[in-house]
N, C-alpha and C positions, 0 to 999 in steps of 0.2 A: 504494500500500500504506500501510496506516495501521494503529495500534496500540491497544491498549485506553488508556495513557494519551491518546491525542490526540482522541478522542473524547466528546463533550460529549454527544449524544443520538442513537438512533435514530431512523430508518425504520420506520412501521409499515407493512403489507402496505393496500393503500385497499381497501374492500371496495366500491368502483368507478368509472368513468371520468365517468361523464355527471354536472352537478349534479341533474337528474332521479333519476338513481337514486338518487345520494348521500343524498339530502333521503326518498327512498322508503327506502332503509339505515334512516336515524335514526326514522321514523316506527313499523318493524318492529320495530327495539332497543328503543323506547319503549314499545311494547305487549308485548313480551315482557318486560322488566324491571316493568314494572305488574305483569301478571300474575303475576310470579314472589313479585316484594313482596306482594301482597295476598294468593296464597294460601299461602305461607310464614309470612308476618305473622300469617294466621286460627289458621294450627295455634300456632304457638308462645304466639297468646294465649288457644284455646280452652283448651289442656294449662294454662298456665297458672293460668287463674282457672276451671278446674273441675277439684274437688276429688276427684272422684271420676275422674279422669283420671291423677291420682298416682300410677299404675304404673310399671312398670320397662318397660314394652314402648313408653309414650307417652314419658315420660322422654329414653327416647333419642332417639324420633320428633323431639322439641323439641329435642335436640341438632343430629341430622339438617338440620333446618327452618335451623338460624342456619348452621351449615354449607352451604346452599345459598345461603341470602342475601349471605353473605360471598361466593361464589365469583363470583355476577352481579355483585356490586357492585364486584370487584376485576377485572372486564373490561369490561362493557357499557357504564360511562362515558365511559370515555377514548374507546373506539369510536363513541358517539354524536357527543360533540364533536369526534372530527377527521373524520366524516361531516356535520356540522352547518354546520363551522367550514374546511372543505375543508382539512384538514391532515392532514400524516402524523406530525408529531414527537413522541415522546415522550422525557423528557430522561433520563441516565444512570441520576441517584439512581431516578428515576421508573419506568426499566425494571426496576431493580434491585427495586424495593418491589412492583412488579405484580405479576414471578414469583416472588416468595418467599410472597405471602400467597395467589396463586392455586395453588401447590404445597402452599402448609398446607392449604385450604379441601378441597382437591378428597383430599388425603390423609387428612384429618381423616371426608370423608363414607365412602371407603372403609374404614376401621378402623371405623367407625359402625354399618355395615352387617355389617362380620362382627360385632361386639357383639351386633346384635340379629339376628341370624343364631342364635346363642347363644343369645340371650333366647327363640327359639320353639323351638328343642330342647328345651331344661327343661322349658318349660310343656308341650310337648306326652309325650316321651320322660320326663319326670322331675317328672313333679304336684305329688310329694307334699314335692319338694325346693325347690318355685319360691321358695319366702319361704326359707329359709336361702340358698340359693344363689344369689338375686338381691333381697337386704335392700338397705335404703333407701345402706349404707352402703357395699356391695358394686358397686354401680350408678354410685354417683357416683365412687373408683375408680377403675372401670370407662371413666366418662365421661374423668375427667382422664388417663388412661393414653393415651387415642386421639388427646387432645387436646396432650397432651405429644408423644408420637411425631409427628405429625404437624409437630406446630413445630421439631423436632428434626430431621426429615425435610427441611421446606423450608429452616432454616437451612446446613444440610451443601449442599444442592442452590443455594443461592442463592450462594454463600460459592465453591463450587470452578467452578463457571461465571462467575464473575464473576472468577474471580482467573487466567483463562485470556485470554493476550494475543490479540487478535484483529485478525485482519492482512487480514481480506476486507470492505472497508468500513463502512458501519453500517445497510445494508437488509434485516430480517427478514421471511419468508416468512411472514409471519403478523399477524393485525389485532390481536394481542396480545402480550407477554412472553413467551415461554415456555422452557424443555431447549433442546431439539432446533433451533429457529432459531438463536439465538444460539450453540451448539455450532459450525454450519456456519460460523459467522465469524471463528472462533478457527484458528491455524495448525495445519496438518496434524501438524506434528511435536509440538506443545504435548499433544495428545488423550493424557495417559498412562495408566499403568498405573494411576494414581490415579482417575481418574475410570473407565475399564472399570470397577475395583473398587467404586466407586459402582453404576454403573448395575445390576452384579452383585448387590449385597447389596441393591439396590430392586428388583431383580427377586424375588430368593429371599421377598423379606419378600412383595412381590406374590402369590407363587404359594402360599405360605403361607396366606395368608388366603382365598385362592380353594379351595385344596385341603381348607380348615377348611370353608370353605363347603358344597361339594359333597358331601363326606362327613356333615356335619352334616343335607344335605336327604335323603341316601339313608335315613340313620334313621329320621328326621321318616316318611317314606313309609313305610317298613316297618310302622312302630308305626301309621299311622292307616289301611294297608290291613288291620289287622287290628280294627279297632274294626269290633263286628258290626253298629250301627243304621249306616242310611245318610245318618240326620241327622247322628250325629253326627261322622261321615268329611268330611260337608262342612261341619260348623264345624269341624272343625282345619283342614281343607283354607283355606278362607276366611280363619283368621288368618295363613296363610302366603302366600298368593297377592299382596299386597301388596308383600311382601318380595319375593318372583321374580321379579313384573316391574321393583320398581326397581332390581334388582341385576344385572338380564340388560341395563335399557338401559345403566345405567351402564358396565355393563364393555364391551359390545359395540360403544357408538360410542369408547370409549376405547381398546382394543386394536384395531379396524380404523385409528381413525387413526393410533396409533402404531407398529402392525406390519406396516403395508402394506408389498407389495413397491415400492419404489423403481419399478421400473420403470411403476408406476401412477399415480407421483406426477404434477399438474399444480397450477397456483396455483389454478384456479377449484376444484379438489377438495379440494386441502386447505385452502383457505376453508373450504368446505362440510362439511367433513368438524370442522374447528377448534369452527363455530359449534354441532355437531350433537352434542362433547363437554361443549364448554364454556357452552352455556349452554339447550340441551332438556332434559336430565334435571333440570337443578336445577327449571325449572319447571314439567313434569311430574310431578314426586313427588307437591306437595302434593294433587295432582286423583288420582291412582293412588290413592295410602292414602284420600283421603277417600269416594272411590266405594266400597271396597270394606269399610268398618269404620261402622257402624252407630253408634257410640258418638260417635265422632267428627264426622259428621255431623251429629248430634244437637246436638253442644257449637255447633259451629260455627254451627247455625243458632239456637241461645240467644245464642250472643254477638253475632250479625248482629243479631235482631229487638231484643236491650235496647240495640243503638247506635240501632237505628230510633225507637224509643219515644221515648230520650233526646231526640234532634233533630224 
């Protein structure tokens, strides 16, 4: 038995035995962390440097975009090198810094998401109010409020898991930092009323923003199954279909992994289940939105062909 003073660094979970697969691990992290950078990287410089992109709906896309990049880059490293590097260790501070910024990241894209959950209700439900109601000034706000809660969110969450003595060694069930591992290592008796109340008021605020969400999409339908051209039921339809699907994967591999019944648990699953929260949706979004928005596409392939010209 051992205590949270006497412990210098964790155990990460190996995400496998053979140097074969290990060296195949790093090779997959690699191509998915590209991908994720490059088509993350495209949006946030297409919105950037076109001007005509300077809506409140791209706006937050680009908030979205660094939110996802933060979340790869605050696990797929370490993952690569102790795949690379045949190691499991990550040191105290280190685990400490992993799950505080991959709890901002991953908090920061859900509050994101209902923002611009918001942002297609107005436009669609509320036209004639979009420029009062989502001004230049309103938006950003808006931006820094998610982004506040969020660091406010991982701070509390970093701070009362961390300040719980943990008396069951130092190997987490996971190729990363995360709650729920490091929770299992802490004494059964330590788990108090304090932290229930935590996981409580992250729940209520969760269901919160999901119940904002669902309600805001039953509108959304209402208003555009009554728009009489059928063209125009499938542009509103179309500016929203973006949003659905990244809002269904994100929550769906993130509430199957974290609400599974126990009795389902195994290491090879919730590997697989870790990798399928923590690191597909960040790099599927940017391919989701750009397939399906026109505008954007566009940008992005202005800003491809004037790097091409350049070189």
């Amino acid at each position: 038995m051992s205590n949270s003073s006497s412990i210098r660094h964790f155990l990460l979970l190996a995400l496998a035995d053979t140097r074969q697969l290990q060296l195949l691990h790093f090779c997959l992290l690699l191509g998915i962390s590209l991908a994720a950078l490059l088509g993350n990287g495209l949006i946030i410089s297409a919105v950037a440097c076109g001007h005509h992109l300077h809506t409140p709906m791209f706006f937050f896309l680009l908030n979205l975009a660094l939110s996802d990049l933060g979340s790869i880059c605050t696990t797929v490293p370490k993952a690569m090198h102790n795949s690379l590097w045949d190691t499991r260790n990550i040191s105290y501070t280190g685990c400490a810094a992993q799950l505080f910024f991959f709890v901002f990241f991953i908090s920061a894209e859900y509050f994101l998401l209902t923002i611009m959950c918001y942002d297609r209700y107005v436009s669609i439900c509320k036209p004639l109010h979009y420029g009062t109601l989502l001004g230049s000034r309103a938006c950003a706000h808006m931006a820094a409020a998610a982004w506040a809660s969020a660091f406010l969110t991982a701070l509390v969450h970093t701070a009362n898991t961390f300040s719980l003595p943990l008396c069951h060694g130092n190997a987490l069930g996971q190729f990363f930092c995360d709650v729920p591992p490091i929770l299992k290592l802490s004494c059964s008796h330590s788990k108090s009323l304090k932290e229930l109340g935590l996981i409580a008021l992250s729940a209520s605020l969760g269901l919160s923003c999901f119940v904002f969400i669902v309600f805001s999409y039953v509108q959304i339908f209402r208003v555009v199954l009554r728009i009489p051209s059928e063209q125009g039921r499938h542009k509103a339809f179309s500016t929203c279909l973006p949003h659905v699907a990244v809002v269904s994967l994100f929550l769906s591999t993130l509430m199957f992994a974290y609400l599974k019944p126990p009795s389902m648990s195994s290491p090879s699953l919730d590997l697989a289940l870790s990798v399928l929260y923590s690191v597909v949706p960040q790099t599927l979004n940017p391919l989701i939105y750009s397939l399906r928005n026109q505008e954007l596409k566009a940008a992005v392939w202005r800003l491809m062909s004037g790097c091409f010209q350049e070189h």
